[in-house]
N, C-alpha and C positions, 0 to 999 in steps of 0.2 A: 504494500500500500504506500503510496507513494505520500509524503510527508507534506504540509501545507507551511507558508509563512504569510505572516499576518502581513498587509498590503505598507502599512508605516514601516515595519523591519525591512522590508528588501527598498524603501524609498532614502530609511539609512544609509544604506548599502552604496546606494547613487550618488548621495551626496559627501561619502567619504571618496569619492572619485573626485572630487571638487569641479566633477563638467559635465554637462545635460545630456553629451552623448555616451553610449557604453556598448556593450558590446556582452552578451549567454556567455562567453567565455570571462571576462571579468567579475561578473557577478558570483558566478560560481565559483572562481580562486575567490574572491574575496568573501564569500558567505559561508564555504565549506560543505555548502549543499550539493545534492545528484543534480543534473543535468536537467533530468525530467521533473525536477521538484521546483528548479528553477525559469524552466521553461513554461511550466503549468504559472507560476506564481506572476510571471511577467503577461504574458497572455491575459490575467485575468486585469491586471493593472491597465493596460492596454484598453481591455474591450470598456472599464471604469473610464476612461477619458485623461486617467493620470500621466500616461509614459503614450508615445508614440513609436510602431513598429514603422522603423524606417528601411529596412532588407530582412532578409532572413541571419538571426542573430544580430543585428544590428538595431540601436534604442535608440528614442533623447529623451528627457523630458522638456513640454512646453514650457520657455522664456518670456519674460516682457516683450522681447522682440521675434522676428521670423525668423525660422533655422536658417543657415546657408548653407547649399548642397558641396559649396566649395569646404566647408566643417566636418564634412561626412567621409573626404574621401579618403581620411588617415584609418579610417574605420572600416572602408570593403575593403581594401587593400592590403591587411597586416602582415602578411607575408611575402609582400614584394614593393618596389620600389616603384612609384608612379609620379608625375608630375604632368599640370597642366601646361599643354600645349598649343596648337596649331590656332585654328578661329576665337576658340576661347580666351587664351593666355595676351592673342591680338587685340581682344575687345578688352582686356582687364588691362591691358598696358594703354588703351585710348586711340590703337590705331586700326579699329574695327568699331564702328557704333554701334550698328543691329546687334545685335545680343542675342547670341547664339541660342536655336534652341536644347542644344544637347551640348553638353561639357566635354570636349576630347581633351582626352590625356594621353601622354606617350609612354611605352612600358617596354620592356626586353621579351616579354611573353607573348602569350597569341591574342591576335587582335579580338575585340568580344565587346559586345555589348549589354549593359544591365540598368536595368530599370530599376527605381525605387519610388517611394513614397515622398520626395522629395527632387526627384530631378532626373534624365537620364544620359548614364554616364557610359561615353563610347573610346573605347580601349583601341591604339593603334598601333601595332608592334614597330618596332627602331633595330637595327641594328647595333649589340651591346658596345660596339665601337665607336657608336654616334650617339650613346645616352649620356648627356651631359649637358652645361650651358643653362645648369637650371638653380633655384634656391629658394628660400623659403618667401611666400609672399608680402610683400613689403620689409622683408629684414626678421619679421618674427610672427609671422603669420601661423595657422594651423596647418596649410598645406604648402606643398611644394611646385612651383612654374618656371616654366621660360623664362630668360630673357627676353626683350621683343628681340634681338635679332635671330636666338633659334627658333625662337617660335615662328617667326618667317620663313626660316631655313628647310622646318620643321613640315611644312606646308607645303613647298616647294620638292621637298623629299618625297611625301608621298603625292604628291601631284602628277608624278613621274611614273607610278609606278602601273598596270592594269587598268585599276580600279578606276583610275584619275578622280582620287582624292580631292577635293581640295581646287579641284583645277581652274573651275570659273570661283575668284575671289570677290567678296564685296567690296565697295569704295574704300580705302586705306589710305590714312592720313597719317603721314609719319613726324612725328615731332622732329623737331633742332637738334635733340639727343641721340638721334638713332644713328648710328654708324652703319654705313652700308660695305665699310672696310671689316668690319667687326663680321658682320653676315657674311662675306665672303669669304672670311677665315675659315668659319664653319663648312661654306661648302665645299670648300678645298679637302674636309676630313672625311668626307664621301667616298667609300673603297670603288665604288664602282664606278669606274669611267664615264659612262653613257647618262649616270645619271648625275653626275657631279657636271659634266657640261651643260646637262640639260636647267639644271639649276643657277648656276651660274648666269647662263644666257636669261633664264629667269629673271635673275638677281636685276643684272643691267639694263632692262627692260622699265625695271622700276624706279632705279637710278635715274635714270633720264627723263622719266616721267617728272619725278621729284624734283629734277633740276630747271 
């Protein structure tokens, strides 16, 4: 028979995490509970209006303010290394307006898409040789992004590839700060030939534009 805890005990539980989001596998290191005892007790908190399922094993509790799905993504992700890139990481640095509907990220893994309760988030696999260029957002942010230059670069990469990614861009307003010497360092680290010109030739396309 599977054990119950009182709806206030597991809302302690949350807030010695000192943050709105959490994750079936924290709760259970930090409560000492089964799985199933913790999974039943969050569900039920849930369907009460207290805690919101935001993926499968993945929580928040409701703030004065709105979640941001860019707050979530340290939470699908716990075993690998992701950071916002290509259209997304363009409109957060201000040289994209429209506002993406789906948040790409770039990962070393296979490319994948996942829906949540809060946003959806589309996975675009990189070459472990070209994963980099990236840091935390604004200096001390919850998640990890582009710079604007690989996040251009980043675009341009898979632009190149089948699929043609990315290939028709929206309007791009590149600020005073952007270096398009910077971007083309990036696409210089491009292993494969055909698409490193191809990117390149990109690059100077927009250069001129800008100029």
């Amino acid at each position: 028979m599977v054990s119950k805890i009182e709806p206030q005990n597991i809302m302690v539980f949350i807030k010695k995490l000192g943050r709105n989001i959490f994750t079936t596998h924290e709760m259970i290191a930090i409560s000492g509970k089964s799985a199933s005892t913790i999974v039943q007790s969050l569900n039920r908190l849930a369907n009460q209006g207290l805690i919101i399922k935001i993926y499968q094993g993945v929580w928040a509790e409701p703030g004065p303010r709105a979640l941001s799905p860019f707050e979530v993504i340290p939470h699908l992700f716990p075993r690998q290394r992701v950071y916002v890139s290509f259209i997304s990481a363009l409109h957060l640095h201000g040289i994209v307006e429209q506002i993406p509907q789906v948040i790409t990220l770039a990962s070393t893994s296979h490319s994948n898409t996942i829906r949540t309760n809060v946003g959806v988030f589309s996975i675009h696999q990189i070459a472990p040789s070209f994963f980099g260029g990236f840091d935390w957002y604004k200096g001390d942010g919850s998640f990890l992004i582009a710079e604007p230059e690989k996040a251009l670069i980043d675009s341009l990469y898979l632009s190149s590839r089948k699929k043609k990614q990315f290939g028709n861009f929206p309007e791009l307003h590149f600020p005073k700060e952007f270096s398009f010497r910077k971007a083309a360092k990036w696409a210089k680290q491009i292993a494969e030939k055909k698409i490193r010109q191809y990117v390149l030739k990109k690059l100077e396309t927009f250069s001129i534009r800008q100029n």
